[in-house]
ROGUTI-79754 format. One record per residue (C-alpha): z negated, y negated, x negated. Coordinates in steps of 0.5 Angstrom, whole numbers, padded with zeros to 4 digits, always signed. Layout:
N
ZYX;...
# end
This chain:
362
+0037+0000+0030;+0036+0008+0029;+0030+0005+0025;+0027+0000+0028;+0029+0004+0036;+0030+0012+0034;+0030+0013+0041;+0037+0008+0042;+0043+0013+0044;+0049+0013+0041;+0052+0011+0047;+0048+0004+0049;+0049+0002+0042;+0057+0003+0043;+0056-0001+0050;+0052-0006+0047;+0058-0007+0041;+0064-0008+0046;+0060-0013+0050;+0059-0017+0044;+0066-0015+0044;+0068-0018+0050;+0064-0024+0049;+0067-0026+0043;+0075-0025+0047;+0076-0020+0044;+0079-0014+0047;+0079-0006+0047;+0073+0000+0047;+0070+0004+0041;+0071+0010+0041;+0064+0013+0040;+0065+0020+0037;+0070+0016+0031;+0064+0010+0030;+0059+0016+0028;+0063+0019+0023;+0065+0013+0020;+0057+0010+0020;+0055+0017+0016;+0061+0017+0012;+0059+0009+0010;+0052+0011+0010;+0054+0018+0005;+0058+0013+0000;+0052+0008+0000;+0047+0014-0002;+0051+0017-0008;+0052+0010-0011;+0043+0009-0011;+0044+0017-0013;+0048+0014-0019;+0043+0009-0020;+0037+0014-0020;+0034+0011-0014;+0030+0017-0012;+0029+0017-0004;+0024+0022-0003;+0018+0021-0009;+0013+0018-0009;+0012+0012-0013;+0005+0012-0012;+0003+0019-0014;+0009+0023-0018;+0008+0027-0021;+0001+0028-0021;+0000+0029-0013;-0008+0030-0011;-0006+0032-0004;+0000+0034+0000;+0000+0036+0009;+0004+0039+0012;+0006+0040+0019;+0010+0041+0025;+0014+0037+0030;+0015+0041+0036;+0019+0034+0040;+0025+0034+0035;+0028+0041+0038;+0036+0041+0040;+0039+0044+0045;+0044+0051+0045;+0048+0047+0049;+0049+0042+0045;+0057+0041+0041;+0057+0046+0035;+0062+0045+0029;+0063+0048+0024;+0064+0042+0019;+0058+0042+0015;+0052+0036+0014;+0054+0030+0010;+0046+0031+0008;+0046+0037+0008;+0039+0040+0002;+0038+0032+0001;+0032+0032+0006;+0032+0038+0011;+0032+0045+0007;+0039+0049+0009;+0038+0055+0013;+0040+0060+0010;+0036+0058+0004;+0030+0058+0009;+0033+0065+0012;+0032+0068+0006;+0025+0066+0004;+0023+0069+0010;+0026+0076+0010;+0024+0076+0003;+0016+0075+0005;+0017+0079+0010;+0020+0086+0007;+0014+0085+0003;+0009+0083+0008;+0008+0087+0014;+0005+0081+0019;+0000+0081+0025;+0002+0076+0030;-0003+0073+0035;-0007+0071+0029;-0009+0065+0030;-0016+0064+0032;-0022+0060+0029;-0028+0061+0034;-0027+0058+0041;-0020+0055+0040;-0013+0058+0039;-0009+0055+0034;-0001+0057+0035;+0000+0054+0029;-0004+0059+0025;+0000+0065+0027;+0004+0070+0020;+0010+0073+0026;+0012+0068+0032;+0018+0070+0037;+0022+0065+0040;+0020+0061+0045;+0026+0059+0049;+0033+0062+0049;+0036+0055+0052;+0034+0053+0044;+0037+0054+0038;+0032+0049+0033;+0026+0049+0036;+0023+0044+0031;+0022+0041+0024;+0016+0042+0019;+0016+0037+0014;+0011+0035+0008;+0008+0029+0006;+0004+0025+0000;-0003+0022+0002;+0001+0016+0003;+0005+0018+0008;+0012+0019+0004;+0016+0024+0006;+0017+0030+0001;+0021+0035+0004;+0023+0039+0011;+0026+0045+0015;+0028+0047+0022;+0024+0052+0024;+0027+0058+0029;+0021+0062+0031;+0015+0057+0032;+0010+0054+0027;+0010+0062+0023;+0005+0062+0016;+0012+0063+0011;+0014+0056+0013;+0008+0052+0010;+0010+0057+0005;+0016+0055+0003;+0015+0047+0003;+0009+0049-0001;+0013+0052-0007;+0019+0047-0006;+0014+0041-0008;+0010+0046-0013;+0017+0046-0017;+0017+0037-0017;+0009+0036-0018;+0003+0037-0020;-0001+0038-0013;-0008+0039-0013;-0010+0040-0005;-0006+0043-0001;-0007+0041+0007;-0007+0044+0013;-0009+0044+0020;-0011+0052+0020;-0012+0053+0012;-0017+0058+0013;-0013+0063+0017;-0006+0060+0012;-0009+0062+0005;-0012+0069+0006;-0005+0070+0008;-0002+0066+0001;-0007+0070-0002;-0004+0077+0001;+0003+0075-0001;+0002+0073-0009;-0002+0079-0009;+0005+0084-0007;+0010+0077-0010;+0006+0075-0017;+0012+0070-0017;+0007+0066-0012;+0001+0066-0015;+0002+0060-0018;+0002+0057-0011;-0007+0060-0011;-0008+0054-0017;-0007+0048-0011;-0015+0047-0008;-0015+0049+0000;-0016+0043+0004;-0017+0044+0011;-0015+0037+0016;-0021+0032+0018;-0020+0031+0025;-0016+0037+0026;-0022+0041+0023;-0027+0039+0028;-0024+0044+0032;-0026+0049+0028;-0033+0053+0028;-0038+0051+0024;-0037+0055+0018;-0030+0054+0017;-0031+0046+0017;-0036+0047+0011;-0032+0051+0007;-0025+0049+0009;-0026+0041+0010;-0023+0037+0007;-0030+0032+0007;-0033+0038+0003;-0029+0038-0003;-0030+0036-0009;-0024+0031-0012;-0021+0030-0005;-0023+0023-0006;-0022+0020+0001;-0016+0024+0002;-0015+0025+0010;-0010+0030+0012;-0007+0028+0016;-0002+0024+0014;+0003+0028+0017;+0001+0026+0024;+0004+0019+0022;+0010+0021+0020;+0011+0025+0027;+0009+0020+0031;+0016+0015+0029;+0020+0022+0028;+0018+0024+0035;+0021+0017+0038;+0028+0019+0036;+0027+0026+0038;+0030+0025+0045;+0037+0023+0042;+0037+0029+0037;+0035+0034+0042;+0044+0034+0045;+0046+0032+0038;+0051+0037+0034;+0047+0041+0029;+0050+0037+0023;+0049+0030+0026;+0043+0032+0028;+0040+0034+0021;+0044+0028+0018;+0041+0023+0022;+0034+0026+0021;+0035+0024+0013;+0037+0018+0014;+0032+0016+0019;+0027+0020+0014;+0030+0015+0008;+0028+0008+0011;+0023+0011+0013;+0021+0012+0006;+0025+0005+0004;+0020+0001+0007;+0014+0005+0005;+0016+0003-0001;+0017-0005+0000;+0011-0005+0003;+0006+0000-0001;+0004-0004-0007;+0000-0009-0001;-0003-0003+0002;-0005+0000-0003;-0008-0007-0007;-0011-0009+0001;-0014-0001+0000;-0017-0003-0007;-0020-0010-0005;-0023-0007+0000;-0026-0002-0005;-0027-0007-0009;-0031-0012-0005;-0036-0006-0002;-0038-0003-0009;-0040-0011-0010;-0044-0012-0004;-0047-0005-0006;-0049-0006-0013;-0051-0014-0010;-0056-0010-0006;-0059-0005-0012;-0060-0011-0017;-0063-0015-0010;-0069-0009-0010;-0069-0007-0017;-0071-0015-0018;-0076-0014-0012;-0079-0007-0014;-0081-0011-0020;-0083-0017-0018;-0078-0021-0023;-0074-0029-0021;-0067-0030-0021;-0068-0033-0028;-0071-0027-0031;-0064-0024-0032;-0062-0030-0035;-0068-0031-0039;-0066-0023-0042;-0059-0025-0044;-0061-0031-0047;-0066-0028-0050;-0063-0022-0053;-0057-0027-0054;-0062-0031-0059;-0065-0025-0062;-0057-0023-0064;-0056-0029-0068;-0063-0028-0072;-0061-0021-0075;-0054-0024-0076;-0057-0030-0080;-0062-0025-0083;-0057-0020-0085;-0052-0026-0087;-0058-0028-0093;-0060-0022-0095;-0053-0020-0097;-0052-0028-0101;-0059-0025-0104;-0056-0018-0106;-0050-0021-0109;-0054-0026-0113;-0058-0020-0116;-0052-0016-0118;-0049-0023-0122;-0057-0024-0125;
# end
């Protein structure tokens, strides 16, 4: 029900359960705090047993480990809180999906004490983006996650995410970026404000030669987002403009965003563990049924492709023919032609080597 209703609370679908309860004759209320636990510690035992039978939830099966592009964004609705419950028990999922706090923590202190940032740095000719900023402060004290960054494949699979506590900061990209760049060969690397992020990737493997590997990805600027910029940008950075990307988009995330976003109403009064295990496991069918489904789309995607280079080839042949004045039968005429004229040098060749042989024995 949390996939196909990410917005279903806990509470309704309790109340649904001892509804069905009564009608059945049966008695007694659920208690929903114990029905959550033993929901991901059921969940939790079924994700060790596909883990033992190497079922991998977040690669893709279509471009691993050879990926042509990866996008990354942000997802402001999926916030939580300070308010909410805290415990300290920790996340049943914890690393499998969403990166760890403190790993993310330190990635950023240590960009930071190399890197002296300028906030406010997010500007593309008219516009503003809030994205494109090195150094952000918090935007609500009543918050405690403001938000996920995640990052995807072109066809929509989910790679890997991080809970952002400071806006849409550069070092966040940053990070997925090396964190995918350790599992796949990526070529282009998408973003919504990819020319204000790479100079900034630049100047960090400048002082952390660590990072320079991260320059090898191709910059890739997202098509629909890029309309925003000015014109110059769009040229250089946009993804229509570069070589290989193929018919890549960049935007894939915003597919992503859009069913994440539908369960972000719950999540936000969530505690901090069930939050992110419930952003895992919401995140593993997802890719589930992307996977069910991905052989269909992709051989719809090839047919139509298939289909139009025919029609394309059909026209070419369609005004070859009438630039030189030839019939339908013409072509079949060459073929039988070139096919008889085979036959006669096979049957030439053939007697003069009954020839040769005869010679020899002479």
């Amino acid at each position: 029900m949390k996939v196909t209703a990410p917005a279903l609370s806990r509470q309704a679908f309790v109340r649904r359960l001892e509804h069905r309860s009564h009608q059945s004759g049966r008695a007694g209320a659920i208690c929903g705090d114990t029905f959550q636990k033993s929901f991901l510690e059921l969940q939790y035992c079924m994700f060790e047993e596909q883990k033992l039978c190497q079922v991998e939830h977040f690669v893709c099966p279509a471009c691993t480990p050879h990926m042509l592009a990866v996008s990354v964004d942000g997802n402001r609705k999926h916030y939580r809180f300070k308010k909410s419950k805290r415990t300290d028990e920790p996340s049943m999922f914890e690393g499998i999906f969403l990166a760890r706090d403190d790993d993310v923590s330190s990635f950023v202190n240590l960009i930071r004490s190399h890197l002296k940032g300028r906030p406010g740095e997010g500007v593309c000719g008219t516009s503003t983006f809030t994205a494109g900023r090195e150094t952000s402060s918090k935007s609500s004290a009543k918050l405690d996650e403001e938000g996920l960054e995640i990052a995807v494949c072109r066809h929509g699979c989910l790679l890997r995410g991080l809970n952002h506590y400071r806006g849409e900061i550069f070092t966040y990209p940053m990070y997925l970026q090396n964190e995918v760049a350790q599992i796949s060969n990526v070529s282009f690397f998408c973003m919504d404000v990819t020319c204000r992020y790479w100079p900034y990737l630049k100047k960090v493997a400048e002082n952390l030669p660590e990072f320079k590997g991260l320059t090898e990805m191709k910059p890739f600027l997202s098509v629909m987002h890029a309309k925003a910029h000015n014109g110059k940008c769009e040229v250089r950075w946009g993804g229509r403009s570069q070589e290989g990307a193929g018919n890549t988009i960049g935007e894939e995330v915003e597919q992503v965003n859009s069913f994440l976003s539908r369960g972000a109403l719950t999540t936000k009064y969530m505690t901090k563990s069930v939050r992110a295990d419930m952003i895992t496991l919401q995140s593993i069918a997802w890719n589930k049924r992307k996977e069910e489904n991905l052989h269909k789309a992709l051989a719809q995607r090839f047919s139509k492709k298939a289909v139009q280079r025919a029609a394309e080839e059909a026209a070419s042949l369609k005004a070859l023919r009438e630039q030189l004045n030839l019939s339908l039968e013409t072509p079949n005429q060459w073929v039988s032609d070139v096919r008889q004229w085979a036959s006669t040098a096979v049957l030439q060749h053939q007697r003069a080597s009954r020839t040769c042989r005869v010679k020899l024995m002479m």
